[in-house]
C-alpha positions in Angstrom: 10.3 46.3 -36.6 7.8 44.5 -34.6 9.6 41.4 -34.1 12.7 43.4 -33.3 10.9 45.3 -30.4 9.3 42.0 -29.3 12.2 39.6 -28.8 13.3 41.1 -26.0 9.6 41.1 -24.5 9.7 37.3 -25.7 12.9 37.1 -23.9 12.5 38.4 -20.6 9.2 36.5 -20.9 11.5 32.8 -21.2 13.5 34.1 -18.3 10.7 34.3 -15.9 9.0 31.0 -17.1 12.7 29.5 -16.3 12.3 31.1 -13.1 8.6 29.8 -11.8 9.3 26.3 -13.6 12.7 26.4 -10.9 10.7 27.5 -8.6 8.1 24.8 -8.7 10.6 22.0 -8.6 12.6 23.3 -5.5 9.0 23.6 -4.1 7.9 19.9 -5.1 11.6 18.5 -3.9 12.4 17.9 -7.6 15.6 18.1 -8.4 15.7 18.3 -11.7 16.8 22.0 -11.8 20.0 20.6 -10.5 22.3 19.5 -12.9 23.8 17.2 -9.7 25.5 13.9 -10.1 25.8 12.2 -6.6 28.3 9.8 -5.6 27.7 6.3 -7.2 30.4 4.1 -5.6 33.1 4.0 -3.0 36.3 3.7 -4.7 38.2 3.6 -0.6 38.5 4.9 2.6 40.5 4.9 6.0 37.7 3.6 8.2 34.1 3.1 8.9 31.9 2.8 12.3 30.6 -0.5 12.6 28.4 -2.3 15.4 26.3 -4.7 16.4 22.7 -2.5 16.9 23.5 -0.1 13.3 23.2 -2.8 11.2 24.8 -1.2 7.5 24.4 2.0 9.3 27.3 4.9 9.4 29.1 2.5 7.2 31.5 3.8 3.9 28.2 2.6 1.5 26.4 5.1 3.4 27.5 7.9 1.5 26.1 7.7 -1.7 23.2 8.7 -3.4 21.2 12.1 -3.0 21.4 13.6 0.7 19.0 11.0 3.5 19.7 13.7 5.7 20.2 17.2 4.5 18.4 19.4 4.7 17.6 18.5 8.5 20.4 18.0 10.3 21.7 15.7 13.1 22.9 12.6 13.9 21.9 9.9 11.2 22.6 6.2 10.6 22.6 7.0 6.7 25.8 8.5 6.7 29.3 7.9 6.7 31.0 7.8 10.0 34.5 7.2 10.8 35.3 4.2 13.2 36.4 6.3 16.4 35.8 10.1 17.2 38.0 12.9 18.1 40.5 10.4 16.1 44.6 12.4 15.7 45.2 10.9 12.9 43.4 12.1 9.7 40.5 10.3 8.0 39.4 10.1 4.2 36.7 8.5 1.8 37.3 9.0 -1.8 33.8 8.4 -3.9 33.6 8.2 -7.5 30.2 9.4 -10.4 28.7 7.7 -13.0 30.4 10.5 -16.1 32.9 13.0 -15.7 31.8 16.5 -15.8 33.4 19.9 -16.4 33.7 20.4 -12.3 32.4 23.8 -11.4 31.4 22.8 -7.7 31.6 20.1 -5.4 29.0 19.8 -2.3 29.7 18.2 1.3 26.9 17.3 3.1 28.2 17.6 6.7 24.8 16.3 8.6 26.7 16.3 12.4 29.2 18.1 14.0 30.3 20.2 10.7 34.2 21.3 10.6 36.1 18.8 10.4 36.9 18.7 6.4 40.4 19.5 5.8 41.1 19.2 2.4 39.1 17.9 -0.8 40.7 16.5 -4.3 39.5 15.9 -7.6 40.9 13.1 -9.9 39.9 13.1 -13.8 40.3 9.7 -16.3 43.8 9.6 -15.9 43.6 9.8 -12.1 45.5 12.7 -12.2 44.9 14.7 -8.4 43.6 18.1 -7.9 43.5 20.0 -4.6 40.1 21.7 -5.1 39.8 23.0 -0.8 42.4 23.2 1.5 41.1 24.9 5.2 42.2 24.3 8.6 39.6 22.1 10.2 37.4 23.9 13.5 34.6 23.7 15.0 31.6 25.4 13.3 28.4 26.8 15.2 25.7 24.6 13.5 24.4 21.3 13.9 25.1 20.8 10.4 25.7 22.8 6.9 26.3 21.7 3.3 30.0 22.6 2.9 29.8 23.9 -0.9 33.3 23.9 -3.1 34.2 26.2 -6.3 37.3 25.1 -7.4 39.5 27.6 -9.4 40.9 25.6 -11.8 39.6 26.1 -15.4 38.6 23.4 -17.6 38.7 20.6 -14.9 36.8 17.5 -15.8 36.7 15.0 -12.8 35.1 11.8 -12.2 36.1 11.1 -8.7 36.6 13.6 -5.2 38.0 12.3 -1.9 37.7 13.7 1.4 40.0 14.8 4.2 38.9 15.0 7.7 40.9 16.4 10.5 38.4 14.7 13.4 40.3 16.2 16.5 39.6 19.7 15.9 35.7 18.8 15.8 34.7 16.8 18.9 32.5 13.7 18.4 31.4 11.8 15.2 31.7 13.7 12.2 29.1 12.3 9.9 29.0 12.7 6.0 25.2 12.5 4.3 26.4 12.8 0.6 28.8 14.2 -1.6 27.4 15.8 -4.6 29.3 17.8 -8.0 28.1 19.8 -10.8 28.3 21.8 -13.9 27.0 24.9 -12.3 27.6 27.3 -10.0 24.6 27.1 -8.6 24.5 26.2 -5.0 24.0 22.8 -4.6 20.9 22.2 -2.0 19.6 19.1 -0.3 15.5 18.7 -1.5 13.2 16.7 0.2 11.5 14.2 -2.6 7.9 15.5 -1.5 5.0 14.3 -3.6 3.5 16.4 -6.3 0.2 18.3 -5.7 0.7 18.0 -1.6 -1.6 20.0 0.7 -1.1 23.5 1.0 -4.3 25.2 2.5 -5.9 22.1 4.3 -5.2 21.9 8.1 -4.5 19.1 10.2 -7.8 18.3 12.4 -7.5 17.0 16.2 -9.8 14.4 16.8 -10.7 16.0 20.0 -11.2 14.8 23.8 -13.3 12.1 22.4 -9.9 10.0 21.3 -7.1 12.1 22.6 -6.3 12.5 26.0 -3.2 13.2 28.1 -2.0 9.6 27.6 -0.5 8.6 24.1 -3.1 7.9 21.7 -1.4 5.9 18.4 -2.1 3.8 15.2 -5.3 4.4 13.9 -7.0 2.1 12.1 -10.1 3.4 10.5 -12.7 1.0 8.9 -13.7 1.0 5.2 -16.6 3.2 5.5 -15.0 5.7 7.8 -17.2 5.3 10.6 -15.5 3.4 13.6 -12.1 4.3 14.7 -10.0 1.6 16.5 -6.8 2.8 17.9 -4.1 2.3 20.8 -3.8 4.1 24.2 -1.5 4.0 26.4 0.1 5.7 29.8 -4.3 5.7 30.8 -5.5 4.9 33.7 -9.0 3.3 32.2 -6.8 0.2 30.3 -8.0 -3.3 31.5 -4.2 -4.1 32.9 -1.9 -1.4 33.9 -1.9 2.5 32.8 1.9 1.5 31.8 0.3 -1.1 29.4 -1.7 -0.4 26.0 -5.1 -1.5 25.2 -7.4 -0.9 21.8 -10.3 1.4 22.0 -12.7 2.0 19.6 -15.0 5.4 18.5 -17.3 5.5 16.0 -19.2 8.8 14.1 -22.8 9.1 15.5 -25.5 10.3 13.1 -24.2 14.1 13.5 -20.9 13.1 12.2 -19.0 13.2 15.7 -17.0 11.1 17.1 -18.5 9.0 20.5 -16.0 8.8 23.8 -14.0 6.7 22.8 -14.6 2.8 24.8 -12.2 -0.2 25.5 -12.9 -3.1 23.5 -12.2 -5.3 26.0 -11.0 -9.1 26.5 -10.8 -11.3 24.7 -9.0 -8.4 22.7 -7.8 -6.6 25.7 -5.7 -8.5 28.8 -3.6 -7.7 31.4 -0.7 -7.6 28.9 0.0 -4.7 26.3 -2.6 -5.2 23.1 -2.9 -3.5 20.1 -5.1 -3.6 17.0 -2.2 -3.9 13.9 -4.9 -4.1 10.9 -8.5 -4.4 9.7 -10.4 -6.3 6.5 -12.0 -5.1 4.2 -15.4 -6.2 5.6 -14.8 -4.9 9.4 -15.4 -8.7 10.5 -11.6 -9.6 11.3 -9.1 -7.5 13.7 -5.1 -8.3 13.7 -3.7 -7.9 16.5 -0.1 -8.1 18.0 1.2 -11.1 20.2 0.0 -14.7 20.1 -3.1 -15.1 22.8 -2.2 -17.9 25.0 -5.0 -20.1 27.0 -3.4 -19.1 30.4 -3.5 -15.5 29.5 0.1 -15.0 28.8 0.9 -13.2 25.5 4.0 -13.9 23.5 5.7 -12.6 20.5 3.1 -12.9 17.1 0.4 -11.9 15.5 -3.5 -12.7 15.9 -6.8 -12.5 14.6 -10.1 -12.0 15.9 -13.2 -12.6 14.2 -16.5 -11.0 14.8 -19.9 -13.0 15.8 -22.7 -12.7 16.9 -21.5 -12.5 20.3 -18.6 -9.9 19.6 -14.7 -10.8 19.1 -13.2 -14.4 19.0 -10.6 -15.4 21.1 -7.4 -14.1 19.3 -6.4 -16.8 16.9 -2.5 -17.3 16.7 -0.9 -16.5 13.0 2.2 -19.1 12.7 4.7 -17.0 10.7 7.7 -19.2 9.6 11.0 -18.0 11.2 9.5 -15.2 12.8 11.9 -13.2 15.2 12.3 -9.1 16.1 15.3 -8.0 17.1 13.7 -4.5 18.3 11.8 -3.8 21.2 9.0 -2.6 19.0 7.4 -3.7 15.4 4.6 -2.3 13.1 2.4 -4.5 10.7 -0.5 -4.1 8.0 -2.2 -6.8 6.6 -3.1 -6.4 2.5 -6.9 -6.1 2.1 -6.8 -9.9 1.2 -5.1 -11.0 3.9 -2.9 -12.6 2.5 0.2 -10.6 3.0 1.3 -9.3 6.0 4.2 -5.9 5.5 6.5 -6.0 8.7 8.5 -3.6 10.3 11.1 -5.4 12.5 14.5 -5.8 13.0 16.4 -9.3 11.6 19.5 -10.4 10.6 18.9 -8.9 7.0 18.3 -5.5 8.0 19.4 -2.8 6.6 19.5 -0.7 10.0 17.0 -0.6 13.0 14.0 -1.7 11.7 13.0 -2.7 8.2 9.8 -3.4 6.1 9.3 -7.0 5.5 6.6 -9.0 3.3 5.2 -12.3 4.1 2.7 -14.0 2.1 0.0 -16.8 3.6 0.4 -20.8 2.4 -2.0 -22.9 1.7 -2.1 -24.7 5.2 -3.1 -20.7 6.7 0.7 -20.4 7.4 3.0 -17.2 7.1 5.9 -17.3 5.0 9.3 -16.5 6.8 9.4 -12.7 6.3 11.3 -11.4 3.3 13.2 -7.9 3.5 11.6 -5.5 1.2 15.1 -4.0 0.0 16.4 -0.2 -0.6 14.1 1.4 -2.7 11.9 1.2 0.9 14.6 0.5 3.5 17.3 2.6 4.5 20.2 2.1 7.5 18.0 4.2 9.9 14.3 3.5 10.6 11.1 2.4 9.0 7.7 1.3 10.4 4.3 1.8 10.7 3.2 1.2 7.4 -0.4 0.8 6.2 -1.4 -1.0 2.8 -4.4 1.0 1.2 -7.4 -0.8 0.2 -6.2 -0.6 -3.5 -3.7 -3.1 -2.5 -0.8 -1.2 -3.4 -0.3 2.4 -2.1 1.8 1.6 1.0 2.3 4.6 3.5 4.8 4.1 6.1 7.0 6.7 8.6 11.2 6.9 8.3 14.2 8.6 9.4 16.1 7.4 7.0 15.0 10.0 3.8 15.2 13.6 3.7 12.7 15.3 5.9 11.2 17.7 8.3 11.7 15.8 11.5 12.6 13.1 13.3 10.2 10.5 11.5 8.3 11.8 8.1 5.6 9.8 6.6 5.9 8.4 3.1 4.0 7.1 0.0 4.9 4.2 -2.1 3.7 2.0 -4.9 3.4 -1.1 -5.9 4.8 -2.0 -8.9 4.6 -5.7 -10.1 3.1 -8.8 -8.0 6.2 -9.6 -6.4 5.9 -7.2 -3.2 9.5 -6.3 -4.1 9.8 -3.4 -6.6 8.5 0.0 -5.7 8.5 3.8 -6.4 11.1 5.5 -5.2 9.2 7.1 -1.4 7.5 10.4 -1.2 7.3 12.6 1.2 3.9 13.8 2.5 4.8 17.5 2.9 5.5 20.2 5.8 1.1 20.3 6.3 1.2 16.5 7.6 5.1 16.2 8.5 6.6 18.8 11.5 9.8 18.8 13.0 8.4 16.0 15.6 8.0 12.9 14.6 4.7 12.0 12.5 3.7 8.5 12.1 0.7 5.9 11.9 -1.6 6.8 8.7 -4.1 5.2 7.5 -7.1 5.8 5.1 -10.7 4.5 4.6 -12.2 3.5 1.5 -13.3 6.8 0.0 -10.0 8.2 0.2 -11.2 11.5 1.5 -9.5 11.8 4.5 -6.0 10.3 5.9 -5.7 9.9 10.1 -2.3 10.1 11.7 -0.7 10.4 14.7 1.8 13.9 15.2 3.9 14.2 18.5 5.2 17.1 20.6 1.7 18.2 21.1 0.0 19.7 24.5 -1.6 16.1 24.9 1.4 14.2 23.8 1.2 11.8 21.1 -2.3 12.8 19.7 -4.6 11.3 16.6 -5.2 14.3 13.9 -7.1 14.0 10.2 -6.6 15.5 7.3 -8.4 16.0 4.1 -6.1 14.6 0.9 -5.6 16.0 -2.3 -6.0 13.3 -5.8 -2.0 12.7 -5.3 -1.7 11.5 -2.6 -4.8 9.1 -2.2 -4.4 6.2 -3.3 -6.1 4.8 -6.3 -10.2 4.7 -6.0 -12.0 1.7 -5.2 -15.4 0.7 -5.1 -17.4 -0.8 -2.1 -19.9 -3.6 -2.9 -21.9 -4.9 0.2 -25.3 -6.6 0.5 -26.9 -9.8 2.0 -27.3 -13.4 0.2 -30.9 -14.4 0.4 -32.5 -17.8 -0.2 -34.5 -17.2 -3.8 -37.8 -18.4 -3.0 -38.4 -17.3 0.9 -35.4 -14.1 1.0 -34.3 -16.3 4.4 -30.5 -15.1 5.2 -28.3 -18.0 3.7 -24.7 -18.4 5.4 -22.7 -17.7 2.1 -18.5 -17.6 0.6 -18.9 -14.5 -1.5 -15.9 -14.4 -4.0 -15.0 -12.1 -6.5 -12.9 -12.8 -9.7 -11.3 -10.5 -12.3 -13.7 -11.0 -15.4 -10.8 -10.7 -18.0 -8.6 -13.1 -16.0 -11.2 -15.9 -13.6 -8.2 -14.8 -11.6 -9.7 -14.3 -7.5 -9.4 -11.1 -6.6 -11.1 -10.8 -3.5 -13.1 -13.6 -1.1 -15.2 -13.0 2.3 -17.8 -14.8 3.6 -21.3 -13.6 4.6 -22.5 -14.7 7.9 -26.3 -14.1 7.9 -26.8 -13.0 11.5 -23.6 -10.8 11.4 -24.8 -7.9 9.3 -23.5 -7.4 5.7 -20.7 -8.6 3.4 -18.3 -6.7 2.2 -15.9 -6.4 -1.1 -13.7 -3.6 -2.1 -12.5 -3.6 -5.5 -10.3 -1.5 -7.6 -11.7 0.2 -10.4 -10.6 0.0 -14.1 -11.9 -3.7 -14.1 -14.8 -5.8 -14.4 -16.0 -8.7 -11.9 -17.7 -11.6 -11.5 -19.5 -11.5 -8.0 -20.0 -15.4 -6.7 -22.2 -16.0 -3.6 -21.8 -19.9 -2.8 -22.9 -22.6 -0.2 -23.9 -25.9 0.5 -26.7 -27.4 -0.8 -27.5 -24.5 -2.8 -26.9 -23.4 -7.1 -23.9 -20.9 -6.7 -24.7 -17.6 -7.9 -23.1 -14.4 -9.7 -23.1 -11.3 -10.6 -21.1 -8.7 -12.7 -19.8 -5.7 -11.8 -18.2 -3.3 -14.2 -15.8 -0.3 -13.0 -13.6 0.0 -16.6 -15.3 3.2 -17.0 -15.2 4.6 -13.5 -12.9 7.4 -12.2 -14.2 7.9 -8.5 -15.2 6.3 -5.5 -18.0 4.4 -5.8 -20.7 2.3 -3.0 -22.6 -0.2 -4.9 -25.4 -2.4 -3.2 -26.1 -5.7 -4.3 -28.0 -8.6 -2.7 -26.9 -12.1 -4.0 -30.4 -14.4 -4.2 -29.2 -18.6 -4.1 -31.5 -21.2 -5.8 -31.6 -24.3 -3.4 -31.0 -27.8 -5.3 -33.9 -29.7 -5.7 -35.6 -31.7 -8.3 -37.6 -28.9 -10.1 -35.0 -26.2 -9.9 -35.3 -23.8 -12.6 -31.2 -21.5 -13.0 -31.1 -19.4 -15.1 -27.3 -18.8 -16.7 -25.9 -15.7 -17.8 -27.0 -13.5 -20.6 -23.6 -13.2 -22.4 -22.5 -16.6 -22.6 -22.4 -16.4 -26.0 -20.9 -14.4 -29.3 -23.2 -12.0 -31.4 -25.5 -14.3 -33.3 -23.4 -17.4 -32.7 -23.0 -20.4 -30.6 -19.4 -20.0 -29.6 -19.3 -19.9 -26.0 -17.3 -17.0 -24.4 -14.0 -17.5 -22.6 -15.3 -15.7 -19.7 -18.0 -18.0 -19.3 -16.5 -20.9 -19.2 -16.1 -20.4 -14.7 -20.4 -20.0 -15.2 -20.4 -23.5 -16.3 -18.0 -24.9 -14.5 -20.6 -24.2 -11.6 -23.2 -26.7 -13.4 -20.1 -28.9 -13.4 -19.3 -28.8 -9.6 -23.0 -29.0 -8.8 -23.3 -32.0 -11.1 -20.3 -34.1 -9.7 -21.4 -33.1 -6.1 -25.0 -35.1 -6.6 -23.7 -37.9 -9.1 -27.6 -39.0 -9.7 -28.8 -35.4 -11.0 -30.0 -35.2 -14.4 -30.8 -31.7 -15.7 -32.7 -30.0 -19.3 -30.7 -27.5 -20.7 -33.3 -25.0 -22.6 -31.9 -22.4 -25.3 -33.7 -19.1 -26.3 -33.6 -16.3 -28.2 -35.2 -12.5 -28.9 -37.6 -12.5 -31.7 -35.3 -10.6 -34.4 -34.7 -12.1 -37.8 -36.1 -15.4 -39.1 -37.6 -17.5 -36.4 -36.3 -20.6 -38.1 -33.2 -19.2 -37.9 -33.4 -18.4 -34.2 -34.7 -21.8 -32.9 -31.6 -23.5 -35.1 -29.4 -21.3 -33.1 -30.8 -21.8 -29.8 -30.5 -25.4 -30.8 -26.9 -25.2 -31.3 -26.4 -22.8 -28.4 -28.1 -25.5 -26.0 -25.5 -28.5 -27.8 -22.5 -26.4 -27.2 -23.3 -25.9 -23.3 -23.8 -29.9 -23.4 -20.7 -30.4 -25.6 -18.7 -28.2 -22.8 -20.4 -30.1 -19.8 -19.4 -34.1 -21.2 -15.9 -32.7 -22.4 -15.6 -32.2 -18.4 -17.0 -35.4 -17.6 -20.7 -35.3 -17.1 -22.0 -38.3 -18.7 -23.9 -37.4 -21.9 -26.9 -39.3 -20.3 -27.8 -37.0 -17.7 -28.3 -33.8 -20.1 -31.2 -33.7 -22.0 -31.6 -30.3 -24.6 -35.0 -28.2 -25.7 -34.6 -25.5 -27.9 -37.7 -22.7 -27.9 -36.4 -20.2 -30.4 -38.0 -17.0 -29.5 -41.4 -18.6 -27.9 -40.8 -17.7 -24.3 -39.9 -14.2 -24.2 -39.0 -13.0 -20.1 -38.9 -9.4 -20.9 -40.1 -7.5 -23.9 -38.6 -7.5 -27.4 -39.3 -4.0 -28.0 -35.7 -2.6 -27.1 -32.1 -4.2 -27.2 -31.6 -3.8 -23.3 -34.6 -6.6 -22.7 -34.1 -8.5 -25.5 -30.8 -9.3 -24.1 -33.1 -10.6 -21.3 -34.4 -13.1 -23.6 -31.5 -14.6 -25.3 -30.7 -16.8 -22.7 -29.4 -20.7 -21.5 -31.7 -22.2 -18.4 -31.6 -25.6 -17.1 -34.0 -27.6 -14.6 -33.4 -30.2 -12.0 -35.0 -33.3 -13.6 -33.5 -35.3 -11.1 -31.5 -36.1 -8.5 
């Protein structure tokens, strides 16, 4: 009795979990509670609109896939077009799926000037033809609608539907999105792909009178600590050239969190010509900027960089990209956090429709390479640009037309997914909170990840520069910040310094800046779920490092740490790292073989240098014992240093056991201290 009177409970229980599982999809832009195939190939057609400024745009290929469109409508270069409006004769497309299905309903997405479908077919294996909609063609009163089919023959099982379109009963282009087919009756809808966990209760934030004004205020580029704001304005009267020209401006957060009026940066940065700030490092030290600064003044099509001393910002440096042209009046760019790849958005011979994203990668001689088109996972026959590469290195946000959306331009996420800048997940949009029906653009996030800045138009300002507080899915992946300074050892004097930092596991270089002594700190931002080796190096002076572990982390992280550089002189005690070696044993660890390549570099720099290599240990165990293994410890190291070429003569050995204790040998954490490799300077 029980479990008869509960099934139906159990029952109506399954039908409402069906329900809010539905529901969440169509509210995430899943459309996994569609059982839709969408057209996979173009098996003909009676014409396609091609020209010159489209690129693959309005063309047959067009068609396929899930709606780019839908459920906005409009006028879109990702759909099919016939050749000629308001055309007598009739035109067709006929599309084939990946499987046959049991038809139960076809979908037409009919993005622009709806009406004009006549009549629709359905062929199964044998190509046998089915007339599944036959309707005299008219105008219809929307800017678009999703034309949805239920064919009434029973037990049809189709692989392929063609269109018929009557184009002089609907005046202008009559554009298709998609053309979709399924086993259920269920309407067939267009969903946006929007990414999981978007914001719901934040709310956008104007930056204020500080940065907006009634000119156009675009592309903010925020620094990595989230404290100075550099951005474009244009159509202002303050600009060093013309109010119809753009300059960059800068605003920083004062100690109460607000942001300063906003002030021009400038020349060099700023000229009589339009300027723009396109990306920033890591460290704040370098701005990219577009054109190529000329000596005269002029400005030309490229990129730049400007580098910040002591007496503020270089003189723009041109970036020599190999076979660089833009086709379009206007481009986008971010450089990695590296800098050494550069994504594009500009027009070229390659592209799949206005503008495209592009990757270049920098050569040895500090050349660009010629710009490679990022392909279709990315890049669709309408419009992508302004993208911004996170400081993970591989969460890229950019805006489009050319994906399902909520207005004229959406923003989208993306990631990386191998090393060759080419493969990617499929975009996602940001959500009706960030996107409106205006067009949305420019984002960009700092370090922390806790806010993202954008630009939204249609505003009472105009274009206007607006923040937003994120949610985990759609930051992209944490990071920690390391900065400090690089001291001399012995008098803490600044020391002009390359700072590098290589993946422990790898010695692969992950990251490299360069501390300038007089221009504040250094800077390194590094993903976590990794451990580092932190190198400060110079001239003159023992290199020196530091590790830095983030397996273990989950968050954000700001870690200082001040690099100390022994100068090389007869005398010199260095000190090597403390796990160099294996558990009670002389085998050297792989990871340490970049530690003693260092003596190795140093060694072959001053030919005449002879050095003692000195082996200790804690005081566990047998002392015997331990002076025999810092014996052999010591011989290894030497073994290591004449396999490389160091001649056996300059490398004398002392092994001490456990009788010079650094730290105490009361716990493991300082007897780690003492088990240790030094060497000293004999002579040089």
């Amino acid at each position: 009795m029980t479990q008869q009177a509960s099934a139906p409970r159990m029952s109506l229980l399954r039908r409402k979990l069906n329900f809010y599982v539905a529901l969440i999809l169509l509210l995430s832009g899943k459309s996994f509670a569609q059982h839709v195939l969408w057209a996979d190939k173009v098996l003909g057609y009676s014409s396609e609109y091609r020209n010159n400024d489209s690129g693959q745009g309005f063309r047959s290929k067009q068609i396929l896939g899930e709606p780019n469109k839908l459920p906005d409508f409009g006028n879109s270069f990702c759909a099919w077009s016939p050749a000629t409006p308001d055309n007598r004769n009739e035109e067709w497309i006929k599309v084939g799926f990946e499987k046959s299905i049991a038809l139960k309903q076809v979908a037409v997405a009919e993005n622009f000037n709806p009406g004009s479908v006549t009549r629709v077919y359905a062929y199964n294996d044998s190509g046998k033809e089915f007339l599944i909609y036959d309707e005299k063609a008219a105008p219809i009163p929307a800017k678009g609608r999703m034309l949805r089919i239920f064919p009434k023959q029973e037990n049809l099982i189709a692989n392929a539907i063609k269109i018929i379109l009557d184009p002089a009963k609907v005046a202008g282009f009559n554009q298709i999105d998609a053309i979709g087919i399924s086993t259920a009756s269920e309407p067939i809808e267009a969903l946006i792909n929007i990414a999981p966990g978007i914001l719901k209760d934040e709310k956008k934030e104007n930056l204020g009178k500080a940065i907006n004004t009634k000119g156009q205020e675009i592309n903010p580029i925020i620094s990595a600590d989230g404290r100075t704001l550099y951005f474009t304005r244009a159509d202002f009267e303050g600009n060093v050239g013309s109010a119809a020209k753009q300059d960059a401006w800068v605003s920083t957060l004062d100690k109460g969190n607000k942001w300063t009026p906003a002030v021009n940066l400038g020349p060099p940065v700023n000229t009589a010509g339009d300027n723009a700030i396109i990306s920033i490092s890591a460290d704040g030290k370098t701005l990219y900027l577009i054109n190529v600064y000329l000596p005269s003044g002029m400005l030309v099509n490229g990129l730049s960089k400007s580098f910040y001393t002591k007496n503020g910002w270089s003189f723009p440096k041109e970036m020599k990209i190999q076979n660089f042209y833009n086709r379009d009046d206007f481009s986008g760019y971010a450089v990695s956090p590296h800098g050494n790849v550069i994504i594009m958005a500009i027009q070229r011979n390659d592209t799949e429709g206005k503008k495209d994203l592009y990757v270049s990668f920098i050569q040895e001689d500090e050349s660009w390479s010629e710009p490679k088109n990022m392909g279709t996972v990315l890049n669709s026959a309408s419009e992508e640009y302004a993208p911004f590469l996170a400081l993970d290195n591989k969460t890229l946000y950019f805006a489009s037309s050319g994906r399902s959306g909520y207005g004229g331009g959406d923003i989208f996420l993306s990631r990386r997914l191998d090393d060759t800048w080419l493969n990617w997940s499929k975009p996602e949009n940001l959500g009706p909170t960030i996107n409106t029906a205006k067009q949305d653009s420019y984002f960009n996030i700092p370090a922390a990840g806790d806010y993202g800045y954008f630009v939204s138009d249609g505003n009472a300002l105009g274009d206007d520069i607006f923040r937003i507080r994120l949610t985990p899915s759609i930051k992209p992946d944490p990071v920690a910040t390391v900065t400090g300074s690089v001291f001399e050892f012995e008098t803490t004097t600044p020391v002009k310094a390359e700072i590098t930092a290589k993946i422990l596991k790898t010695g692969e270089t992950f990251s490299k800046t360069t501390y300038e002594g007089e221009t504040g700190e250094f800077k390194l931002i590094l993903p976590l779920k990794e451990a580092y080796v932190i190198t400060a190096s110079q001239k003159d002076y023992f290199s020196t490092t530091e590790d830095i572990d983030l397996i273990d982390e989950t968050g954000f992280r700001t870690i200082r740490k001040n690099l100390y550089l022994q100068p090389v002189k007869p005398g010199q005690q260095i000190r090597l790292a403390n796990n160099m070696f294996t558990q009670s044993s002389a085998d050297i660890t792989t990871t340490s073989f970049q530690e003693l390549d260092r003596i190795i570099g140093i060694m072959n720099q001053y030919p005449e240098m002879e050095i003692l290599l000195e082996g200790h240990t804690d005081n566990q165990g047998d002392v015997k014992k331990n002076v025999k293994l810092s014996e052999d410890r010591v011989l290894q190291v030497k073994k290591y240093l004449v396999t490389k070429g160091i001649g056996s003569s300059r490398i004398q050995t002392k092994a001490w056991g456990p009788a010079k204790p650094i730290a105490s040998n009361l716990t493991e954490a300082t007897r780690q201290k003492n088990r240790r490799v030094e060497f000293t300077i004999l002579k040089m």
